[in-house]
N, C-alpha and C positions, 0 to 999 in steps of 0.2 A: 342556569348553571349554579353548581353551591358556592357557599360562601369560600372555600378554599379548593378552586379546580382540580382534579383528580387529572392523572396521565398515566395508562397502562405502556410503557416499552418493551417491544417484541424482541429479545438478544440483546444479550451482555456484552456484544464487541465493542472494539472501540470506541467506536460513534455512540452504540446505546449507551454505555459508562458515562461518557461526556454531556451526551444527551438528560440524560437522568439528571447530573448534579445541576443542570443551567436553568430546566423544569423548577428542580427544588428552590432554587433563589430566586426564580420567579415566582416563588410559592405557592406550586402545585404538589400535592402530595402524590408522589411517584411510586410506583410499581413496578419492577421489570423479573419479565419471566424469561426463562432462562434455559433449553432441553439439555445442557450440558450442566457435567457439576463443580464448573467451575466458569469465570469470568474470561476477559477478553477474545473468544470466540479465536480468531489466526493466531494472536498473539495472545500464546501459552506457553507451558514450559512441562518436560520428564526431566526424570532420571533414567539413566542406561549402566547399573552396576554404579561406582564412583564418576560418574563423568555427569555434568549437568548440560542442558540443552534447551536454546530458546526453539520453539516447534514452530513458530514464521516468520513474519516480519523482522529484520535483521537489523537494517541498520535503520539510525534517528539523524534525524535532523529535524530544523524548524524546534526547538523545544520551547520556542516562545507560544508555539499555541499551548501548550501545556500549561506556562507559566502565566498564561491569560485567564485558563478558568482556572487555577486557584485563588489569581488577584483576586476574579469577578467573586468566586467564593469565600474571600475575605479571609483563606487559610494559607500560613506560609509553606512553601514548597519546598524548604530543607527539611522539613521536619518527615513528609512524603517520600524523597527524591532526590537522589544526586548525581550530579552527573559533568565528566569532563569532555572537553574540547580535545578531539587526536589530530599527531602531526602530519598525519599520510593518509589523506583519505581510501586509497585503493594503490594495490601492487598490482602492477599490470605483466604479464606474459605471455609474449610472442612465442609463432612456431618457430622463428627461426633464435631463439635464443636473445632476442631483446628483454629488456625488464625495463618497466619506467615506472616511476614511483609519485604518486597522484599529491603532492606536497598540500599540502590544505594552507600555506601560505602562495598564494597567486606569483608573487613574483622568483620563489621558488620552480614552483612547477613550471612558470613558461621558460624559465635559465635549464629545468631536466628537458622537457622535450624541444629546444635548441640543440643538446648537447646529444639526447640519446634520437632524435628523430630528423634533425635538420631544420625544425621549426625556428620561425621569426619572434623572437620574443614578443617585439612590440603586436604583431597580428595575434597573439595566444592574449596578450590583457587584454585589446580589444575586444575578441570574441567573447570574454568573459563579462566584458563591460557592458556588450548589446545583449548578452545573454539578460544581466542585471536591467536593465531596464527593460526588455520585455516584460519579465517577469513585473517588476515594481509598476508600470505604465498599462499591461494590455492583460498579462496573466491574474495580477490581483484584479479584476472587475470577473475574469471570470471562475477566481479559487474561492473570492469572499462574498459576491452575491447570487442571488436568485435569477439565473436566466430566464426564468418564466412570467414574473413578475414586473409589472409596469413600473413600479415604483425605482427600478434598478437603472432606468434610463434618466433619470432625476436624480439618485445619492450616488450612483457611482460617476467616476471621473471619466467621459466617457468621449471628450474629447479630446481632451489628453491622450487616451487611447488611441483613437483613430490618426493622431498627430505621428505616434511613435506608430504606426501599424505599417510594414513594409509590405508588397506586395508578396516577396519570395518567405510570410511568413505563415501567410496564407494556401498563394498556388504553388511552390515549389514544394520539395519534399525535405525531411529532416536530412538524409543524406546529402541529399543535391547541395543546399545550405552549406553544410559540415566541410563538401567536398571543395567547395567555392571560399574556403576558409582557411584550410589547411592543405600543404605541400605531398604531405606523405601520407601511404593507406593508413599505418598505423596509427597518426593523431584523428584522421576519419574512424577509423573503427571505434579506437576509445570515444569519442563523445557520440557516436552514434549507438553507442550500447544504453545514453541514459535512455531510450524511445523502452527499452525492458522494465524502465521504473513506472510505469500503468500497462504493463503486458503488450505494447504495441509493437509495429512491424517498422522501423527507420526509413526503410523505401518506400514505403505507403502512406506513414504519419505525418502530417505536417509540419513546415518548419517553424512553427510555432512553439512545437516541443524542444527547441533549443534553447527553452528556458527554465530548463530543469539541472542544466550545470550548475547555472548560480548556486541552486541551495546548497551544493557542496561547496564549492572554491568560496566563493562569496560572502555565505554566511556562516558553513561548517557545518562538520559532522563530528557528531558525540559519544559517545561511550558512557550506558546508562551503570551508574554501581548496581553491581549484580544481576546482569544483565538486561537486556527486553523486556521478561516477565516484569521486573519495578517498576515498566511505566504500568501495565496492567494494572499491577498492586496498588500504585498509586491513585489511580483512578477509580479502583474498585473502593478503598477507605475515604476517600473526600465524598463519594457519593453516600457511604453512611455515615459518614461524617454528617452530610446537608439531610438526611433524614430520611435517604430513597431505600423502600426494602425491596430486598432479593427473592425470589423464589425458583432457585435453582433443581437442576434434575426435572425442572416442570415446561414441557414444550408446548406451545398452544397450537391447538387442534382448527381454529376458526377466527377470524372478525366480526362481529357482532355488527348487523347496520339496520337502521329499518330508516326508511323512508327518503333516503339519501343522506344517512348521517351516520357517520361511526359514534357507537356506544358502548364497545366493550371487546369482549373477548371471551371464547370458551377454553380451559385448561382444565385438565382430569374432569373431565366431564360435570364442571361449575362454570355457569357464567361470572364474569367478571364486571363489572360496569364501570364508567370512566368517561370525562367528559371528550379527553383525548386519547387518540390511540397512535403511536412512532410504531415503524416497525423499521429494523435494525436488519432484519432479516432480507435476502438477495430478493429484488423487487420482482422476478420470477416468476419465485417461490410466494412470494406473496400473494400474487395474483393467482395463481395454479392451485396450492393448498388451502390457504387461509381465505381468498373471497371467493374462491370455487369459478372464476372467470378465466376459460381455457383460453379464450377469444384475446385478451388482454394480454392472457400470458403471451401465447405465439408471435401478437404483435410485438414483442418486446424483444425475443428472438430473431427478428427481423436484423439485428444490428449486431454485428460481428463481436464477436466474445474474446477479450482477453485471455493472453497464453496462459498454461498453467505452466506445474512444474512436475519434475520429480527431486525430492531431497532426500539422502543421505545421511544420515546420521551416524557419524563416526567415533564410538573411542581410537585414540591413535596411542598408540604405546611408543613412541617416542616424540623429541619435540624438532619441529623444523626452524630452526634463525632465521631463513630467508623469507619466510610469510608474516603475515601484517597482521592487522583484525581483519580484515577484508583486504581479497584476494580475486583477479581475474584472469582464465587463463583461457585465451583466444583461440579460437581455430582463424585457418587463412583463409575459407571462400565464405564471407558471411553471409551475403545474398541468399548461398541456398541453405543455409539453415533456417533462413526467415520465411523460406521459399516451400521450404515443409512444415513448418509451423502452422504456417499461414492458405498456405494453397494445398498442400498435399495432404495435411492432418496428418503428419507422419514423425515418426521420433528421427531426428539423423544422426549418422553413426560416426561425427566426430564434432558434438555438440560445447558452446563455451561453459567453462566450468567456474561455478564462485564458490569460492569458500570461505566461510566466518570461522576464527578463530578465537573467541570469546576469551579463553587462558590466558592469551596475549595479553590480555589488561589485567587480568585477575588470578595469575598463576599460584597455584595450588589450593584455589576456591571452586575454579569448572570442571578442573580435569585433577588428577592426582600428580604429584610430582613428576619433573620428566615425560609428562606425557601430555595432547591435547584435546581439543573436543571438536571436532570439525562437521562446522555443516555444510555440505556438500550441495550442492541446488544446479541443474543445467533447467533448461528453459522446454514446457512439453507443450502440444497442443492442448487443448479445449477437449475434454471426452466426447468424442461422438460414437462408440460404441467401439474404440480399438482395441487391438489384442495389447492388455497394458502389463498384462503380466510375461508377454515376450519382450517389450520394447522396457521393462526394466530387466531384464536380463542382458539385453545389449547396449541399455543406457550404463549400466555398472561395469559391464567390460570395456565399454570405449573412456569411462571416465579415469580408471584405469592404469590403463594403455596410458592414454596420455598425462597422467600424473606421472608416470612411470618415466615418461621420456624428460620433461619437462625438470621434474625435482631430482633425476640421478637416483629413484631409489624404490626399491619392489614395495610398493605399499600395501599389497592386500595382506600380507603374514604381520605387518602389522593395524590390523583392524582387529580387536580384542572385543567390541561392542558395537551392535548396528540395528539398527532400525531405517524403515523407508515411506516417505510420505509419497503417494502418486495422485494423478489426478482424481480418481475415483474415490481414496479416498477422505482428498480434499472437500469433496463434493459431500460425502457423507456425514464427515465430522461438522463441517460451518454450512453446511447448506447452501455452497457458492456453487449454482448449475455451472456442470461441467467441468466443476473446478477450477473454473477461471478465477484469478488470484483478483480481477479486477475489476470484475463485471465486464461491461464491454470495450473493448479495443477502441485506440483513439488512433486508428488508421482513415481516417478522414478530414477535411477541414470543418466537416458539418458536424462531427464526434459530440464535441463539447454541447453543441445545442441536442443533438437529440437521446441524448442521457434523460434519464426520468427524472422531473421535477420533486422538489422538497418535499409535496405535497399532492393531495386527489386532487382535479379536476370535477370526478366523480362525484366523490362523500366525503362530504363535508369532515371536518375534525378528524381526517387521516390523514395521518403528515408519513416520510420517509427517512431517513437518514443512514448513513454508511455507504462502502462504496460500491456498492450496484447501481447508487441515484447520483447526483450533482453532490459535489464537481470530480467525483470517483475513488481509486483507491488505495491505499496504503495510510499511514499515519497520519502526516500533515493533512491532507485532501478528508478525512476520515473526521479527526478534530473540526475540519473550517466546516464539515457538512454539518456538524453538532450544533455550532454556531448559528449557520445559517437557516437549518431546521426549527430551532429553539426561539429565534427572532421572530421567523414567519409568524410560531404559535402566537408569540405576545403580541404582534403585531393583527394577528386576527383577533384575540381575544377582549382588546382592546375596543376592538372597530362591533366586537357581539354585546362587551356589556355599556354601551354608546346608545347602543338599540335595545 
């Protein structure tokens, strides 16, 4: 190995960004190629005429992993990055004309849903308490280390875990949990909607997933200045900041291995060489395109795939008072929306609606005066070959309809600007098969273990990162796989120049 280790990273998303800069202060000199011509892969941003638009990942939370690799990078994070704490996590709306308002102060919100649901205050801090210590006790062993790895049964707290491990968090299910907690359907549906934040199914996923409130009540949700794309931005300048280049517009064609050992990569028809190769890109696709192993790929398919979506993209030519920065607007039989989702592969035709309102924080920087920017997202299957261009035609009429009933007001005469992400071409833009938003579905208690490792088995000096591998996907889980990708290498590379 040379005097200053080389690392080729395959995509610019999140993970790769993060990935790149932890390589560089372990001082390898990095590389990441890029088939897009721009950085963060889901999390990007258009324009739509005057209206601006983050294009995935909506809302933050956790911004301590952020503020961890700039520590580790020795760069101050205001100078990157700003970003405030909001008072209302999520507005909620019922069909029958409920609204509750998700207060980001805890004893807040258990005094709203007393007053608008008949809930027990004292049983709403509880629930949020057990949620907190899942999370702190059994979910940190498996968001921050290597489940593949022996040495995880020795640095991680793993008794502690098994101490706090309840049985119904295991065999019961996230709803059963929810429903065993709370009085009314409506404080069940709300917490059983977080199972959507890794594309899972609440009646299938384990109750283990009920410790994904926390990151909202507990620790909070932020509101980045200038929206989502910042953290992008942010992460894209720290990594050239640490010295990692880019070569964007350039998608690699191949893995380079001989012998059992990753050494490189093909792009524009140049080999590339490198001591290490991450790849960033949906582990798939990895296995399918880039090491030419069908075998591997299908076995990876083996394990059920996170929902996708369809979004919306709205200029709105007037402004609504009664919405938030994020917005929830329920249907009443939730089972079978999950129930198509999940089993039927089918869009349903009165699906839950979110909407981000970005201008809410930043009026007259998203949208033009008087008017909003909404992104609109209901919940799609996984592509398996549906007709997607009927089921966004009747994904847009039913979203609608029920705007229409819900807010008092004909919305489509004012839609002045529109564009629409579907699952297909989620798939095309980020390379997420199927356009799963999250890789695979954590509709199982085995979920978490059979996620793809940090790393080959196989070949040697191919590592993974992002959420198609451990510990999955959206931001925070996205960051901690950077981490934990990034360690592995030192950790290996350590143990290679020993020998």
């Amino acid at each position: 190995m040379s005097q200053s280790p080389t690392a080729i990273i395959i995509g610019a998303g999140v993970a790769g960004l993060a990935t790149a800069t932890r390589l560089a202060v372990q001082g390898f000199q990095v590389t990441v190629f890029e088939k897009n011509s721009y950085p963060g892969g889901k999390l990007h941003h258009f324009s739509l005429g005057d209206y601006q638009f983050d294009a995935g990942p909506s809302l933050f939370t956790q911004p301590q992993n952020i503020e961890a690799l700039f520590a580790l990078a020795g760069e101050p994070i205001e100078k990157y990055f700003k970003y405030d704490k909001i008072n209302i996590t999520c507005k909620y709306f019922y069909d029958d004309a409920t609204i509750v308002n998700a207060y980001a102060d805890t004893v807040a919100f258990a005094k709203e849903l007393h007053e608008k649901l008949g809930e027990d205050e004292e049983s709403v801090i509880a629930y949020l308490n057990r949620s907190r210590n899942i999370y702190n006790n059994i979910g940190s062993i498996f968001l921050e280390h290597s489940l593949h790895k022996k040495q995880t049964l020795t640095s991680a707290p793993i008794t502690k875990a098994l101490a706090a491990t309840r049985p119904a968090y295991l065999f019961s299910t996230m709803h059963a949990v929810n429903t065993s907690s709370f009085k009314s359907a409506h404080a069940v549906q709300l917490f059983d909607r977080y199972a959507t934040y890794n594309g899972s199914n609440p009646y299938k996923a384990p109750g283990m997933l009920t410790l994904i409130p926390h990151l909202e009540f507990n620790e909070g949700v932020y509101y980045p200045e200038g929206g989502m794309i910042s953290i992008t931005n942010a992460l894209h300048k720290l990594a050239i900041k640490k010295g990692v280049q880019f070569n964007f517009n350039t998608a690699v064609d191949k893995i380079i291995y001989n012998e059992g050992k990753a050494v490189g990569v093909v792009a524009n028809h140049q080999n590339y060489l490198s001591d290490v190769v991450v790849s960033n890109m949906d582990v798939y696709y990895t296995y399918k395109n880039l090491l030419n192993n069908e075998r591997k790929a299908k076995h990876i398919l083996k394990q059920e795939r996170s929902s996708s979506a369809f979004i919306f993209y709205w200029g709105i030519k007037k402004e609504f008072k009664e919405l938030e920065l994020h917005n929830i607007f329920f249907k009443q039989d939730y089972k079978a929306e999950f129930d198509n989702l999940f089993n039927l592969k089918e869009q349903y035709n009165d699906p839950t609606i979110y909407i981000n309102v970005t201008s809410k924080c930043e009026p007259g920087k998203q949208a033009p005066p008087g008017r909003e920017n909404w992104f609109v997202m209901i919940n799609a299957a996984a592509d398996t070959g549906q007709d997607w261009q009927a089921y966004q035609k009747l994904a847009r009429q039913a979203v609608i309809q029920k705007l229409n009933k819900i807010l008092h007001t004909d919305i489509a005469p004012l839609i002045e600007e529109e564009a629409v992400l579907s699952p297909t071409i989620i798939d095309q833009q980020t390379a997420s098969y199927g356009g799963s938003l999250y890789g695979t579905s954590s509709n199982s208690k085995f979920a978490a273990f059979l996620r793809h490792p940090n790393f080959s088995n196989a070949i040697k000096n191919l590592y993974f990162t992002g959420g198609s591998v451990h510990p999955g996907g959206g931001i925070p889980l996205c960051l901690k796989s950077a981490a934990i990708t990034s360690d592995i290498i030192a950790t290996d590379i350590a143990a290679y120049q020993k020998h």
